[in-house]
Kinemage of the C-alpha trace (Angstrom):
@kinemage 1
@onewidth
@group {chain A} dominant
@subgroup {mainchain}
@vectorlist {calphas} color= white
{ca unk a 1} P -12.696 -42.524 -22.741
{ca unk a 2} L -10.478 -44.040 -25.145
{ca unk a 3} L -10.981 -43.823 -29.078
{ca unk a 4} L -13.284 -46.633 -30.591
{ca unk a 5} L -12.544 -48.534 -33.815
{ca unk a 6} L -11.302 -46.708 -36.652
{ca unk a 7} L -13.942 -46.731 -39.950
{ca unk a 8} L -13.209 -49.967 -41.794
{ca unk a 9} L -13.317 -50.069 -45.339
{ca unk a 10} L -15.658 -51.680 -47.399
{ca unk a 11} L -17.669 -51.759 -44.087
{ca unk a 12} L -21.433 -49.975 -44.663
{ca unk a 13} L -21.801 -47.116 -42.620
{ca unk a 14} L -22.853 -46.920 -38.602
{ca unk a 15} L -26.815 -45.338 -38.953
{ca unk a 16} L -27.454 -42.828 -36.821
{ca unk a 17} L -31.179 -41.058 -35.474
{ca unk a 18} L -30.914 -37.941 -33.968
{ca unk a 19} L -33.026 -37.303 -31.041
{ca unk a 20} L -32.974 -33.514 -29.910
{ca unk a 21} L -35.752 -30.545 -29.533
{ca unk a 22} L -32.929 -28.073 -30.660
{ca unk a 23} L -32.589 -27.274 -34.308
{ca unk a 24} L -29.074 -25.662 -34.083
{ca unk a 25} L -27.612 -28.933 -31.580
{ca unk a 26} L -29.199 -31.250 -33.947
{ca unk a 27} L -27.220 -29.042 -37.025
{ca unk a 28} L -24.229 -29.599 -35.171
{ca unk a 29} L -24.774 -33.012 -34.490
{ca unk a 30} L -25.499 -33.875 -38.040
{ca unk a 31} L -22.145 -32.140 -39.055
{ca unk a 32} L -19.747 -33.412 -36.507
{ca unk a 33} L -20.833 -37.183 -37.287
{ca unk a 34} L -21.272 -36.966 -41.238
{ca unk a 35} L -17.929 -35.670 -41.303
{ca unk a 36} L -16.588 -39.067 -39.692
{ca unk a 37} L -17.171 -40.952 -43.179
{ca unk a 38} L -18.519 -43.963 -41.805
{ca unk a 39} L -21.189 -42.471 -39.553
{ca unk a 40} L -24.557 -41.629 -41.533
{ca unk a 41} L -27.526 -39.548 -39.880
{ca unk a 42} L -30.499 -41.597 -40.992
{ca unk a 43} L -33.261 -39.296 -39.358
{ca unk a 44} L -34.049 -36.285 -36.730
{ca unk a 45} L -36.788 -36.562 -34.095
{ca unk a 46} L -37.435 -33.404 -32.404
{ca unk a 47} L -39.435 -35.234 -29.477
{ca unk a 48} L -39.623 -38.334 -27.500
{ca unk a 49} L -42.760 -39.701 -29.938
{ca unk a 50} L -41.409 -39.054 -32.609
{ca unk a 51} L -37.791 -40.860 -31.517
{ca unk a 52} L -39.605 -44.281 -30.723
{ca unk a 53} L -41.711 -44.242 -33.911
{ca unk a 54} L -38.612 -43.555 -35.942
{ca unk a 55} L -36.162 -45.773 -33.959
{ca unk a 56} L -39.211 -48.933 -34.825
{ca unk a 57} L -39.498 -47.729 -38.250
{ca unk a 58} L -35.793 -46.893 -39.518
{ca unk a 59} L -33.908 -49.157 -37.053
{ca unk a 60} L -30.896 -47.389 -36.823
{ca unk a 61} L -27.937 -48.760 -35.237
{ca unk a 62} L -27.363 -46.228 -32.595
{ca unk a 63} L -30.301 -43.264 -31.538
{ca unk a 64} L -28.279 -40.207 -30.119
{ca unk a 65} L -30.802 -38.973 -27.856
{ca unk a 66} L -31.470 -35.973 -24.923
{ca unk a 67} L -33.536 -36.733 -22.174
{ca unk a 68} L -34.937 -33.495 -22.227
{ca unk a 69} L -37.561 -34.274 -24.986
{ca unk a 70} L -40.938 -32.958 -25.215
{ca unk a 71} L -44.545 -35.033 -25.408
{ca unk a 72} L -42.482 -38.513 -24.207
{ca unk a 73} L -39.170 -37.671 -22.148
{ca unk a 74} L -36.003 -39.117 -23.028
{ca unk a 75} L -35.856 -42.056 -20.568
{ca unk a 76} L -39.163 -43.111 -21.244
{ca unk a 77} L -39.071 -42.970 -24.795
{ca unk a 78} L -35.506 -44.843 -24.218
{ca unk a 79} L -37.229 -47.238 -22.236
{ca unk a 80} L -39.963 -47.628 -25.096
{ca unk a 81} L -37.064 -48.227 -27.984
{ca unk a 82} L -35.286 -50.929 -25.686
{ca unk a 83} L -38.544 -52.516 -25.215
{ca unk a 84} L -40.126 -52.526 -28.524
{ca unk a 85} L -37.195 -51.490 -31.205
{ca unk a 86} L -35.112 -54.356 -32.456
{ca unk a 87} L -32.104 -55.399 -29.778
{ca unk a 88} L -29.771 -54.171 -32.241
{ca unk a 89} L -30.780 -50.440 -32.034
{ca unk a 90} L -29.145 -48.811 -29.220
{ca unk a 91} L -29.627 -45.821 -27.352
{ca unk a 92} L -26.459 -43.069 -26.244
{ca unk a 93} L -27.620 -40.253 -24.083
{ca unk a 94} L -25.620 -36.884 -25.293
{ca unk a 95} L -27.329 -34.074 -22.849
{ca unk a 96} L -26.698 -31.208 -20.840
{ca unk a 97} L -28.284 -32.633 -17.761
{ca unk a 98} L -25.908 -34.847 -16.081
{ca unk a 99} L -27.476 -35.249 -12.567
{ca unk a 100} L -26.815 -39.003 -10.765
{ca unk a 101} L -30.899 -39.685 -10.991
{ca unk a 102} L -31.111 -39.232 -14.561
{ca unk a 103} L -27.781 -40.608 -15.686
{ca unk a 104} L -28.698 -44.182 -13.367
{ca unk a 105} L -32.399 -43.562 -14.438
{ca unk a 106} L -30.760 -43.651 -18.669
{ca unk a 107} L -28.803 -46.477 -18.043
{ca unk a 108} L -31.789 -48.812 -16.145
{ca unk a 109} L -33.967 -47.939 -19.248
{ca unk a 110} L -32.115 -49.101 -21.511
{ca unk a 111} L -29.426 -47.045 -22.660
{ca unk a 112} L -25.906 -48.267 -23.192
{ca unk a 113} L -23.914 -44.511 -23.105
{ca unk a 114} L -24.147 -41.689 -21.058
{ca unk a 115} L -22.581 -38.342 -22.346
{ca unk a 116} L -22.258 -34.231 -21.648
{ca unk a 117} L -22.926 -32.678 -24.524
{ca unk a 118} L -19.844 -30.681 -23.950
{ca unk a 119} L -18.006 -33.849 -25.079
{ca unk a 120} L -15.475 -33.337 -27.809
{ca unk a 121} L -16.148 -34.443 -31.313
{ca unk a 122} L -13.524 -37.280 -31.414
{ca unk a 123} L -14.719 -38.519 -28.678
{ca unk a 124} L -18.651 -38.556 -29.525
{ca unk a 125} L -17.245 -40.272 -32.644
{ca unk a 126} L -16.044 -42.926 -30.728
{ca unk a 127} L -18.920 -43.405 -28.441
{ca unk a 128} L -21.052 -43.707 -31.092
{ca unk a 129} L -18.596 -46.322 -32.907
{ca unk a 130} L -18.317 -48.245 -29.788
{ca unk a 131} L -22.006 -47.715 -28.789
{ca unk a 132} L -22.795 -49.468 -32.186
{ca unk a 133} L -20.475 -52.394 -31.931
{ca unk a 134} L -21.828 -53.727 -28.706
{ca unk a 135} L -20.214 -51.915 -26.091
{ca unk a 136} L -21.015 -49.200 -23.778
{ca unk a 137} L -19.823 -45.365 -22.619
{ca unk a 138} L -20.553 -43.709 -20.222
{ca unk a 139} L -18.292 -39.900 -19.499
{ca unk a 140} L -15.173 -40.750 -17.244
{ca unk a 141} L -16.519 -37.903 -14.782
{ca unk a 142} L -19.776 -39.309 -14.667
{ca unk a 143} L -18.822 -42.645 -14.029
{ca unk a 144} L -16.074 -41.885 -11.607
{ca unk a 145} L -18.906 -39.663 -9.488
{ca unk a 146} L -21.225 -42.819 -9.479
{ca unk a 147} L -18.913 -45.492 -8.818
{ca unk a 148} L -19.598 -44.898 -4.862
{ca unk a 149} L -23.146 -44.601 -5.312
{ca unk a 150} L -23.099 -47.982 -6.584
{ca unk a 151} L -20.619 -49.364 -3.623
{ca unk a 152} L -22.809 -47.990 -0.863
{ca unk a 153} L -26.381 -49.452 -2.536
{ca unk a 154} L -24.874 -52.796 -2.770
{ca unk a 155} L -25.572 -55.453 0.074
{ca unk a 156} L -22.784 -56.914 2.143
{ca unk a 157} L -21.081 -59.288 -0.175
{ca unk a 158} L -21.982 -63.008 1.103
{ca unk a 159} L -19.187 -65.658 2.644
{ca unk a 160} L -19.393 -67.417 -0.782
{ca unk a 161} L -18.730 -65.904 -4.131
{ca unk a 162} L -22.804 -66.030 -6.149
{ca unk a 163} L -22.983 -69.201 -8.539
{ca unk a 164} L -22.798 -67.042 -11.027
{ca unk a 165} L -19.454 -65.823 -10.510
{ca unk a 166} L -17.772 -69.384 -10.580
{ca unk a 167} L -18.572 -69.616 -14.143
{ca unk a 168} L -15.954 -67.334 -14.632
{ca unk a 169} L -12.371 -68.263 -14.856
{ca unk a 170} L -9.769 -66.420 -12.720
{ca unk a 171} L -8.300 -64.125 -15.563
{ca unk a 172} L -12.334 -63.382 -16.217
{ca unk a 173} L -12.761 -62.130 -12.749
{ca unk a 174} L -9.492 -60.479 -13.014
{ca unk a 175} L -10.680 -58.154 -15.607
{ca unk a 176} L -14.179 -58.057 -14.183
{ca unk a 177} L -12.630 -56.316 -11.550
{ca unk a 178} L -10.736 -54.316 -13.691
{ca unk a 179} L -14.148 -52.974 -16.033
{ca unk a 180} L -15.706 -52.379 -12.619
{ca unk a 181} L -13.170 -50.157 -11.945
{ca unk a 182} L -13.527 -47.964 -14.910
{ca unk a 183} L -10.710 -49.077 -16.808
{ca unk a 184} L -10.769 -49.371 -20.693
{ca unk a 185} L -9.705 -52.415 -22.062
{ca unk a 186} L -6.375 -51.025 -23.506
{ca unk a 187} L -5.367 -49.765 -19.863
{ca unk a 188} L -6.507 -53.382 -19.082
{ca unk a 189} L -4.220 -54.924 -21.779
{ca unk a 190} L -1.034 -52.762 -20.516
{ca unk a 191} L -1.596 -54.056 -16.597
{ca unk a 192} L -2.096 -57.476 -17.661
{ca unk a 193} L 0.564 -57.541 -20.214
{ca unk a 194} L -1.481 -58.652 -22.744
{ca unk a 195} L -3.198 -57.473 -26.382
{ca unk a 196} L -6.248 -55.492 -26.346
{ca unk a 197} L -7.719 -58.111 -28.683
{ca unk a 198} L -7.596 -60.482 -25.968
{ca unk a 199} L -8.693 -58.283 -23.323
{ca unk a 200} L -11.851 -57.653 -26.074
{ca unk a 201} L -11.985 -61.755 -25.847
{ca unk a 202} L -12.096 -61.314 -22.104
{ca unk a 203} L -15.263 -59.371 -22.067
{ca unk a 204} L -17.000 -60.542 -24.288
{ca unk a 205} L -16.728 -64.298 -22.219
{ca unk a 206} L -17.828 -62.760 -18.985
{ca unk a 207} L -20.589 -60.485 -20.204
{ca unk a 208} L -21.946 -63.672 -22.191
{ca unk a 209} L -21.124 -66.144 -19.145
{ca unk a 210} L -23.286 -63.499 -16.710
{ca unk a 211} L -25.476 -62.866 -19.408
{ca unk a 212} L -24.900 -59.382 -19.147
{ca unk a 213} L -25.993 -56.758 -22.068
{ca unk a 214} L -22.772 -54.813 -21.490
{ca unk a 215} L -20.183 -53.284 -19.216
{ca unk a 216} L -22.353 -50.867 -17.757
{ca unk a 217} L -24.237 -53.874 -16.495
{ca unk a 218} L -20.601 -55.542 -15.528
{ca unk a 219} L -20.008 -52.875 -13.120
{ca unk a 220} L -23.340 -52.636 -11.336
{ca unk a 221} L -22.848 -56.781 -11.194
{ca unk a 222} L -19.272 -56.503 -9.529
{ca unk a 223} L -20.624 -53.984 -7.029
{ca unk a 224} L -23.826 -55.772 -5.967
{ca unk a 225} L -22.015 -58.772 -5.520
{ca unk a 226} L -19.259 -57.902 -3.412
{ca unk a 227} L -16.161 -58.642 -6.228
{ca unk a 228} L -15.666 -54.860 -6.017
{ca unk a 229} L -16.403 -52.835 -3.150
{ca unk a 230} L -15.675 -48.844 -2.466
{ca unk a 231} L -12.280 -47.925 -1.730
{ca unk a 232} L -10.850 -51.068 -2.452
């Protein structure tokens, strides 16, 4: 997982609710991304309820969130804030629990970003940076393990390429392929001998052309359709 944008200035900051029935991991949370500078910790939930109500009410950009809430788990109450919160509020899983079920079962809810919590502090910064500017994370480890889950539950890819697909143009698919593949966009940039910027560009044309929310949904596209298959 690569770094996400560095704090702009001038910029207001990213606002953050903290979803966790621990005291001392919410503490460490709240520490950790205060001490970013442009990350501010607009509210604590210590249970799933309590999350959704706050997420409606304060509409924060990004709700860090464990699944293992009590009174409303986490992927239903992440399912509730994708449903009902504004679209702009987005939900990043930071948990202990990373078993396939739950980490799939975060993502179809609603959540864009799927982290241990044994991830580093840089690199929660980042997620949540990247989490709030449209994109999506999800641990390399975790992503690597489900990659073939997602080859062998797609169908046989048909003769034809979907309509869908020929909306894109062939550097599009190009780096389609590349996203499904779990590569960031500055690895992207270095194969195709081109700026990250453009790569960015890239992206954002093919998630809007597939009308995709984000590159989570990219890969799961590339796989059910056949422009990516395990192995290859």
């Amino acid at each position: 997982m690569t770094a996400g944008a560095a704090p702009v200035a001038g910029r207001p900051p990213i606002r953050v609710l903290l979803a966790d029935p621990a005291p001392m991991q919410r503490a460490g949370l709240r520490v950790t991304l205060s001490g970013a500078g442009d990350l501010a910790i607009v509210g604590e939930a210590t249970d799933g309820t309590e999350a959704v109500e706050l997420a409606r009410r304060l509409l924060p950009d990004v709700v860090l969130l464990d699944v293992q809430l009590p009174r409303l788990d986490g992927l239903s109450a992440t399912r509730a804030i994708a449903a009902a919160a504004d679209p702009a509020v987005r939900v990043l899983v930071c948990t202990a629990d990373d078993r396939d079920e739950l980490v799939l079962g975060a993502l179809a809810a609603g959540a864009v970003g799927y982290l241990g919590r044994d991830v580093p502090a840089g690199d929660l910064i980042a997620a949540v940076r990247t989490v709030a500017a449209g994109g999506a994370v999800v641990a390399p480890h975790l992503l690597a393990r489900l990659l073939p889950r997602l080859a062998d539950a797609a169908p046989v890819p048909a003769a034809t390429a979907p309509p869908a697909l020929g909306t894109l143009t062939e550097r599009e698919r190009e780096v389609l392929v590349h996203v499904a593949r779990g590569h960031t966009n500055a690895e992207i940039a270095r194969t195709l001998l081109v700026s990250e910027t453009t790569i960015k560009t890239h992206v954002g044309h093919v998630l809007g052309k597939l009308g995709l929310r984000d590159r989570v949904q990219a890969v799961v596209l590339a796989y059910e359709t056949g422009l990516v298959t395990r192995g290859a």
